[in-house]
N, C-alpha and C positions, 0 to 999 in steps of 0.2 A: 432717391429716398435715403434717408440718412438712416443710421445704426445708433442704438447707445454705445458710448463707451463706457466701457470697464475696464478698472485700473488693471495693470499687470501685476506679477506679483511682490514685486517690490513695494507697489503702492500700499495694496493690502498692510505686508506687512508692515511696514513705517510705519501706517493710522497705528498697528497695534502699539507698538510701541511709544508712540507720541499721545497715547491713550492712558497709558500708565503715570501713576503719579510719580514725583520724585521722593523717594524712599530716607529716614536717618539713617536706613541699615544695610545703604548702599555698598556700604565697605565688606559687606560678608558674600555679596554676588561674586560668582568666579570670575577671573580676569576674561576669559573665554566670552561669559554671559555681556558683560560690558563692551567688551568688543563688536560682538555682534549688534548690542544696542547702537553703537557710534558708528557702525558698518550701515545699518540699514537707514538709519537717518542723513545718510549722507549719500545712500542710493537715488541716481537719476532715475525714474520710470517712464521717462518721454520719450525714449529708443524705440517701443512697442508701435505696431501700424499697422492694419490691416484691412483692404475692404471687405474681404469673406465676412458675411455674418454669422455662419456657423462657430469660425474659430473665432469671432470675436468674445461670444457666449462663451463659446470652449474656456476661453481663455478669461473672461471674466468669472467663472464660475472654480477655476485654476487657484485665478487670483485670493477668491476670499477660503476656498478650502484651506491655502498655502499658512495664509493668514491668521486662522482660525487655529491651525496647529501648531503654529507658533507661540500665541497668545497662551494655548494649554500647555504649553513644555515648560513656561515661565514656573510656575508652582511645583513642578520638579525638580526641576534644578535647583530651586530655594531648599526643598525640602530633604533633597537629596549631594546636600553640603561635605565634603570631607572633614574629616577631624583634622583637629589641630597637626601640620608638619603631613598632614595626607593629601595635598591640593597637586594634581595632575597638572606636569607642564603646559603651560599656554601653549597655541600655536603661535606660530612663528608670525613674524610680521605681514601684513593683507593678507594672511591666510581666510581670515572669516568673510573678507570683503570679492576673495575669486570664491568660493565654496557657494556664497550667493547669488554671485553670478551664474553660477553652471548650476543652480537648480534654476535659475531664469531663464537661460536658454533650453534646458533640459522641455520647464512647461511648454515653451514658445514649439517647440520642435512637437512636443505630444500635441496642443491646440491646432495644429498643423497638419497633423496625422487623420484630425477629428473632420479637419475644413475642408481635406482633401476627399474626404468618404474614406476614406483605409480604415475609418473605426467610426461605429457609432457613436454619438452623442451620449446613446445610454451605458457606455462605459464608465462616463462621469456620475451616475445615480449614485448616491449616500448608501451606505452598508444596509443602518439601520438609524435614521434619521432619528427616529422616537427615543432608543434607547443609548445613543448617543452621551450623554452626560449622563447615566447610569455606570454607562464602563469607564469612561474619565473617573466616575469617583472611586470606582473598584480598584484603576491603577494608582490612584491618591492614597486608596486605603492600602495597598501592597509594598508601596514605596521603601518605607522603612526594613520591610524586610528584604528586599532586595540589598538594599543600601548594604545593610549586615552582611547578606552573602557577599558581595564585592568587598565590604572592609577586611573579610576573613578568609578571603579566598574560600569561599565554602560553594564545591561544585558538584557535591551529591547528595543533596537535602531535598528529599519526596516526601511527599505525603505517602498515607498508607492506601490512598486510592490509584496513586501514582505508579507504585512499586511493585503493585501487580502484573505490571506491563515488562519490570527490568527484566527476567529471565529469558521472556521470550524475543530479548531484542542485541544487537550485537555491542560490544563492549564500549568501541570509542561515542555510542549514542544515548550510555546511560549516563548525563550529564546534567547540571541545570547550565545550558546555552545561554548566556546572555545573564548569567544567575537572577533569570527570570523563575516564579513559582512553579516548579514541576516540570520543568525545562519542557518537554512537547509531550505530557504524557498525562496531562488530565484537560477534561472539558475546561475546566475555570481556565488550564492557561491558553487554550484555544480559543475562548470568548475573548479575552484580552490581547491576545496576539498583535492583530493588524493594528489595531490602533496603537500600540507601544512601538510599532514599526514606524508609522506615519509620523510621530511625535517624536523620534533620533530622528528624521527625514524632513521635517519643515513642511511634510504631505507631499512629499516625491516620492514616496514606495511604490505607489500603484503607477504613476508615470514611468517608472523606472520599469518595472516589468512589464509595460507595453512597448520595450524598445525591442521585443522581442518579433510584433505584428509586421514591421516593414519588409524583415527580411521574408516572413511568411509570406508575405504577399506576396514579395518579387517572386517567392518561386511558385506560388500557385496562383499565377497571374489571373484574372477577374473571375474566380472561382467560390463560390457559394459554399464548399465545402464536398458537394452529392457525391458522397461512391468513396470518400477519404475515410481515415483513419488516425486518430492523432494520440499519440498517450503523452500525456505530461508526468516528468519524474518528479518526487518531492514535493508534490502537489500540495501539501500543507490544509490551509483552509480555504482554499478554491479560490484566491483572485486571480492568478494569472490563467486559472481553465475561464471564467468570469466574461475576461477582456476575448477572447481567443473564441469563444463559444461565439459570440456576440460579431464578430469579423467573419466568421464560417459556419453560419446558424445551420446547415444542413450536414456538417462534420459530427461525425462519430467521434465523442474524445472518452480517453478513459485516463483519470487519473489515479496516480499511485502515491503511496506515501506511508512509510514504518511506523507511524503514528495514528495508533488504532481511535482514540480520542479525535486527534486532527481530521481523520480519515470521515467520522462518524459526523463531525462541526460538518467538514464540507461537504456531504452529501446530502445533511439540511439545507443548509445555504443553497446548494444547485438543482434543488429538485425540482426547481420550474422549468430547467432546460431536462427536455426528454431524453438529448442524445449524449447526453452526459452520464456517466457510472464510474464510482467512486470506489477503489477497491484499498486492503493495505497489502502494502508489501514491499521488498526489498529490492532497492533498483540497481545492487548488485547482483543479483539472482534473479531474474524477470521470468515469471512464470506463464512465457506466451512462447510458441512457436516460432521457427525462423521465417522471416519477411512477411511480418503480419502487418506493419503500419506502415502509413505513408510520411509520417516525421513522427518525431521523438525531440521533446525540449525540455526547459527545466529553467527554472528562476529562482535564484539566489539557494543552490544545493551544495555547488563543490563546493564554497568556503567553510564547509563546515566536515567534510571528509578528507581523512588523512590521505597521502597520495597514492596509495598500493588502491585502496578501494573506487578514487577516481577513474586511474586504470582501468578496472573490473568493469563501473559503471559502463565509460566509451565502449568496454568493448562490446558487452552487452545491448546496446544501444544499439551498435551498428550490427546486430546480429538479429534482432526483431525486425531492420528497417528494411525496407524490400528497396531493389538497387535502385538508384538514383533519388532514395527518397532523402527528405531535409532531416537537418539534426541544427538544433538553436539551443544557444543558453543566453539566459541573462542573470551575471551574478558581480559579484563586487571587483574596483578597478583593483590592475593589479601593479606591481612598479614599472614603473616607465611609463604604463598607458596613459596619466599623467602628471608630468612630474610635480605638478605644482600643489599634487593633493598627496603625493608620495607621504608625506608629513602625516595624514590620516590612518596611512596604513599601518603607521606603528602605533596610534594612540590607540585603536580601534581593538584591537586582540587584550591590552594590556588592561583595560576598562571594563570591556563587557566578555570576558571570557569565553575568546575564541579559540581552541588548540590547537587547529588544525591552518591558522590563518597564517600565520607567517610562511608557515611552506606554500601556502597556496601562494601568496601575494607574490613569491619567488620564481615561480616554475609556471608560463606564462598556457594559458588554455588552448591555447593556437597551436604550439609544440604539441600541446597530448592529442590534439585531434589530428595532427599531422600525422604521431607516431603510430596514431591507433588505423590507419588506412583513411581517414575521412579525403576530400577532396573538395575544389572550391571553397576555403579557408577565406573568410572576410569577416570582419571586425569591424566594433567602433566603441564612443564613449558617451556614454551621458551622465552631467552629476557626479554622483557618488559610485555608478555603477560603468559594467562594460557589456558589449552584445558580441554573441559569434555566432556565426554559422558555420555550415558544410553542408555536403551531400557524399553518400557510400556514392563509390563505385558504379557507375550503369552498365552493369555485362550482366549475364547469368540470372537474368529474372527470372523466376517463380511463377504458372501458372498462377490467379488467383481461381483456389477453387470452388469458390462461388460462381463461378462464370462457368463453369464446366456442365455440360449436360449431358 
């Protein structure tokens, strides 16, 4: 019986761009944007092959997401143009044409993940299918103000609904990140979040945070979840509890995150999953007793925390997790992990207002988990992003005492 096929993502995206007409005002696109246009049109898609039909679907469903958030970044980038003598160095040469590549491998590796059973298919469901071009227009209509905070370096501009949150939060996090609106501290920027992630991402955000599922798996080998415990830090607005809930449907997860607004988005979002509970709080100061979970992860947290409070986080971390339990993260590559995207790490702080990023991308996560006691230290890379794991120490465990009669 034969399969359809569907294009990879390359495919996708090409159509979009061989979609567009040719412009007289070609000359005001960024040398970047052009790039990528001559990048993708000269992309082979005939490398992709699979008989699984899971991943095939997986992957043609990859394809046109990919595709589809590519097509929407075009109207940004038009719209969000530097003035005159303000145009950001290009990347360097075939930079935009390996960057495509490793989000093509990146999908192939997630549609993989999906064909194997390590994740269900309904990880790939739409956010919110309907209201989809409602939030594209709201990031359309935000644009220019953003643009302003990046031309003006302006990195503490809240609203008044916003600012009620600053006192009660610590200092390097009263920021606008990304000099997004209200940086994480009102509902509107929380409605707009993931999709402003997915649109820098080509729609690799959500694949990137499921590079987090493999190493899950490998340690809680064909495990349903029954009788575990999981807290995710930084929890944001619930994708990567999302993916995670959905691999270990009978897991207890409790997410956490400083962000009372965020906190509030993802406990709507999750409320279909029962065993899910959404709290806020500080994953430098974790307000649970010693060796309550059985892992502790986190998706794209440390590049946004200075290095004394990383410190705090691991050690915290490994002070909840009961011995031998997992510790994962997945957050952004750092130098070296590869060199060929090394060139990203400096555009990336200087553009969207990260502070805490250059220390990060220096001071590699392997080392702090090493420093902090972790053990079983393994890594890898996908895209844009990097995965680690560990496990505390196995000596010294703790009665659970629920088991106790």
């Amino acid at each position: 019986m034969g399969y359809p096929e569907f294009p990879p993502p390359a495919s996708a995206l090409e159509a979009c761009v061989r979609l567009m007409p040719p412009s007289p005002f070609d000359f005001r696109i960024p040398p970047a944007a052009r790039m990528m246009g001559a990048a993708l049109r000269a992309f082979d898609p005939r490398g992709w092959r699979t008989d699984n039909p899971t991943e095939t679907l997986a992957m043609g469903i990859q394809s046109l997401r990919s595709g589809l958030f590519l097509a929407e970044s075009v109207p940004l980038l038009l719209m969000s143009l530097p003035g005159r003598g303000e145009a950001p160095e290009p990347p360097p040469e075939g930079a935009v044409e390996i960057t495509l590549a490793r989000l093509r491998e990146l999908l192939e590796r997630d549609a993989a993940l999906i064909g194997r059973g390590d994740a269900p298919l309904s990880v790939l469901l739409p956010r919110d299918p309907f209201g989809h071009g409602g939030t594209l227009l709201r990031i359309l209509l935000d644009v220019h103000t953003v643009t302003r905070r990046r031309r003006h370096r302006e990195s503490r501009d809240f609203s008044r609904a916003a600012r009620r949150w600053l006192d009660e939060l610590p200092a390097y996090y009263r920021r606008n990140f990304h000099y997004q609106t209200d940086g994480y501290l009102s509902e509107r920027s929380a409605a707009l979040y993931e999709h402003q992630v997915e649109l820098l991402f080509r729609g690799g955000a959500d694949a990137m945070r499921r590079m987090i599922l493999p190493p899950l798996k490998n340690h809680f080998r064909d495990h349903s979840g029954r009788g575990l415990h999981f807290l995710e830090l930084g929890s944001g607005t619930g994708s990567a509890a999302q993916s995670v809930t959905r691999c270990f449907p009978e897991a207890k997860i409790t997410c956490l995150d400083l962000s009372h607004p965020y906190t509030q988005h993802a406990r709507r979002r999750l409320s279909s999953f029962e065993r899910v509970d959404c709290v806020q709080g500080d994953a430098a100061s974790l307000d649970f007793g010693d060796a309550r979970f059985d892992a502790v992860y986190s998706a794209f947290l440390f590049h946004e925390l200075p290095l004394p409070v990383r410190e705090i986080v691991l050690d915290e971390a490994q002070r909840v997790l009961r011995p031998g339990g997992f510790y994962g993260l997945v957050d952004s590559l750092q130098k070296g992990d590869d060199s060929d995207l090394d060139w990203a790490l400096e555009f990336f702080p200087r553009e969207f207002h990260e502070p805490y990023y250059a220390n990060y991308s220096a001071n590699p996560m392997e080392t702090l988990l090493e420093d902090a006691g972790f053990e079983a230290i393994s890594s890898g890379t996908g895209y844009m992003a990097k995965w680690v794991s560990a496990r505390t120490p196995a000596v010294g465990r703790k009665p659970d005492i629920a088991s106790i009669e």
